[in-house]
C-alpha positions as CSV (number, residue, x, y, z in Angstrom):
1,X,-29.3,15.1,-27.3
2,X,-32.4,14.7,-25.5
3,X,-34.9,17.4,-24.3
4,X,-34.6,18.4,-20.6
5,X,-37.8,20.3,-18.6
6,X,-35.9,22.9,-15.9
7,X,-37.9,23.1,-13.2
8,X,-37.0,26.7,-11.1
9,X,-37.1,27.1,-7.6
10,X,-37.5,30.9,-6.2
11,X,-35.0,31.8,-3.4
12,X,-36.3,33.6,-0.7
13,X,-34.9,36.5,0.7
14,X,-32.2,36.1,3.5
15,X,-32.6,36.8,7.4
16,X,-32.6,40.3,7.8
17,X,-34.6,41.2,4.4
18,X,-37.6,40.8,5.9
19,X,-38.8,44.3,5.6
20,X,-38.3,44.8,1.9
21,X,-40.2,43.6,-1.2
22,X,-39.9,39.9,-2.2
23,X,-38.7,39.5,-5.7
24,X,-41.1,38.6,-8.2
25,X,-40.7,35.5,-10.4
26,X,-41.2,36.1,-14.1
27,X,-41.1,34.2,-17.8
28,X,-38.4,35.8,-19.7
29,X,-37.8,35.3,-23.6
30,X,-34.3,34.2,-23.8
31,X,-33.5,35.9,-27.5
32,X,-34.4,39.3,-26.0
33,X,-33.0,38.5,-22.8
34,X,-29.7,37.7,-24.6
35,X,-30.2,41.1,-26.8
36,X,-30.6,43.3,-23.7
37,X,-27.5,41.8,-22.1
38,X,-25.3,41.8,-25.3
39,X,-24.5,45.5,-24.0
40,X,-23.3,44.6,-20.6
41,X,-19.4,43.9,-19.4
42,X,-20.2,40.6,-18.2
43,X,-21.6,39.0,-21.5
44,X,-20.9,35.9,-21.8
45,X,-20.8,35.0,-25.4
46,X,-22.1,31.2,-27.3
47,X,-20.0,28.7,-25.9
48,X,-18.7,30.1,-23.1
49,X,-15.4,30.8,-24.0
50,X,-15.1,34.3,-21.8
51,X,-17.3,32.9,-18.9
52,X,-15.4,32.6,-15.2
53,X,-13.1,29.4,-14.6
54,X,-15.1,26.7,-15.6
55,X,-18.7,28.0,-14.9
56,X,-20.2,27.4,-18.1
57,X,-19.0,23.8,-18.7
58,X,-20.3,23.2,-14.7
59,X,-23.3,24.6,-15.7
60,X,-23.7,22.0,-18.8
61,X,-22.5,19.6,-15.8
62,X,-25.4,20.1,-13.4
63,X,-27.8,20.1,-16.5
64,X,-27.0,16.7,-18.0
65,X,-26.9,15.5,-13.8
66,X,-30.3,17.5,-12.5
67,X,-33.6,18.8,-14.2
68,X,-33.7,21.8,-11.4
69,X,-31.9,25.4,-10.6
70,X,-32.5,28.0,-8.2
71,X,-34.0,31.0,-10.6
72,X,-31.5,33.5,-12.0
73,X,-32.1,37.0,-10.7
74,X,-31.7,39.6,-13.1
75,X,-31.5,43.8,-12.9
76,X,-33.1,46.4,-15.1
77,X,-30.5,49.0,-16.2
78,X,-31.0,52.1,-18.0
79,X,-31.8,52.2,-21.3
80,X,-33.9,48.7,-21.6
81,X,-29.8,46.8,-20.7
82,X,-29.9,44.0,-18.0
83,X,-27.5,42.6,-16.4
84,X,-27.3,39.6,-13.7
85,X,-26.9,39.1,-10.1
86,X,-26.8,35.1,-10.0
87,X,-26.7,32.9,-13.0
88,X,-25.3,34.5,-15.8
89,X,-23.2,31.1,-16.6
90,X,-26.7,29.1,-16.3
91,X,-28.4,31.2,-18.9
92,X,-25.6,31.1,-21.3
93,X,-25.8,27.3,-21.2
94,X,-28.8,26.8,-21.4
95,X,-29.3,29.8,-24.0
96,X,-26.9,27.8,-26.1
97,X,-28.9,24.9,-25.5
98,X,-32.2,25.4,-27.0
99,X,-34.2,26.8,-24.1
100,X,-37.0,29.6,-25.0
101,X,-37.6,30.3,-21.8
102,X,-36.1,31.1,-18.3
103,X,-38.2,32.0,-15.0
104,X,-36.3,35.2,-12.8
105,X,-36.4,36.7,-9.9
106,X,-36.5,40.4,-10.3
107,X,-37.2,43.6,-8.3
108,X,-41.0,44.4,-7.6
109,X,-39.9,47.8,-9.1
110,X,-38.4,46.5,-12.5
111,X,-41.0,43.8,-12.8
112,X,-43.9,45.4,-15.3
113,X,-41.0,47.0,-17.8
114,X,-39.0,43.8,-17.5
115,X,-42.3,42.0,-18.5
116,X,-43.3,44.4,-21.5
117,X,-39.3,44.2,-22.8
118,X,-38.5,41.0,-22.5
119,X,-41.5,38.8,-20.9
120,X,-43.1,35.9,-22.7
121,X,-46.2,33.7,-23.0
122,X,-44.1,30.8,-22.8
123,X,-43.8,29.0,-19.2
124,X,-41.2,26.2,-19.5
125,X,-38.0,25.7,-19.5
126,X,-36.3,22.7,-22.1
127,X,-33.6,22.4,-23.3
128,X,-31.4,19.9,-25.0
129,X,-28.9,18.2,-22.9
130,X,-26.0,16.2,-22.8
131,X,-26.4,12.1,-23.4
């Protein structure tokens, strides 16, 4: 399988969020990402096989067809557990896949203990994708 660079693209906040906070757009260590959300009810766990319909597989899908993904957005929880608003099936995949790294959107408020938890020096995205 050859390596794949992911380039992320931010979402920005939709009409009618103007007012509040953008989210802030971090480099997230997959390992501990994948420790902190071991705890959560939504864990998906290596290959997929309690993800939603066919999520994970479409995930592998859009990899092996695109080298870009809107960023997965991701929520601090008590007690250092995350869990995800978008893209849980994404980072499963590509968790499974070799990648070191993922860029998130986060809350301005979560963003310095997500950092110190789970944040990384790393700032790329590769993983190894389907022929």
């Amino acid at each position: 399988m050859p390596n794949q660079m992911i380039e992320w693209r931010y979402i920005p906040a939709a009409e009618g969020w103007e007012d509040y906070e953008p989210d802030v757009a971090l480099w997230l260590d997959v390992v501990k990402v994948d420790a902190a959300w071991q705890r959560a009810d939504q864990y998906i766990v290596p290959g997929g096989a309690n993800g939603q319909d066919r999520r994970y597989a479409k995930a592998g899908e859009w990899f092996a067809k695109y080298s870009y993904s809107n960023m997965l957005v991701i929520n601090l929880k008590s007690h250092g557990r995350i869990t995800f608003t978008d893209g849980r099936h994404r980072f499963s995949w590509l968790r499974d896949h070799g990648a070191e790294a993922i860029q998130c959107q986060v809350s301005p408020a979560d963003a310095d203990e997500l950092m110190v938890l789970l944040g990384t020096n790393v700032s790329e995205t590769v993983a190894k994708t389907p022929n």
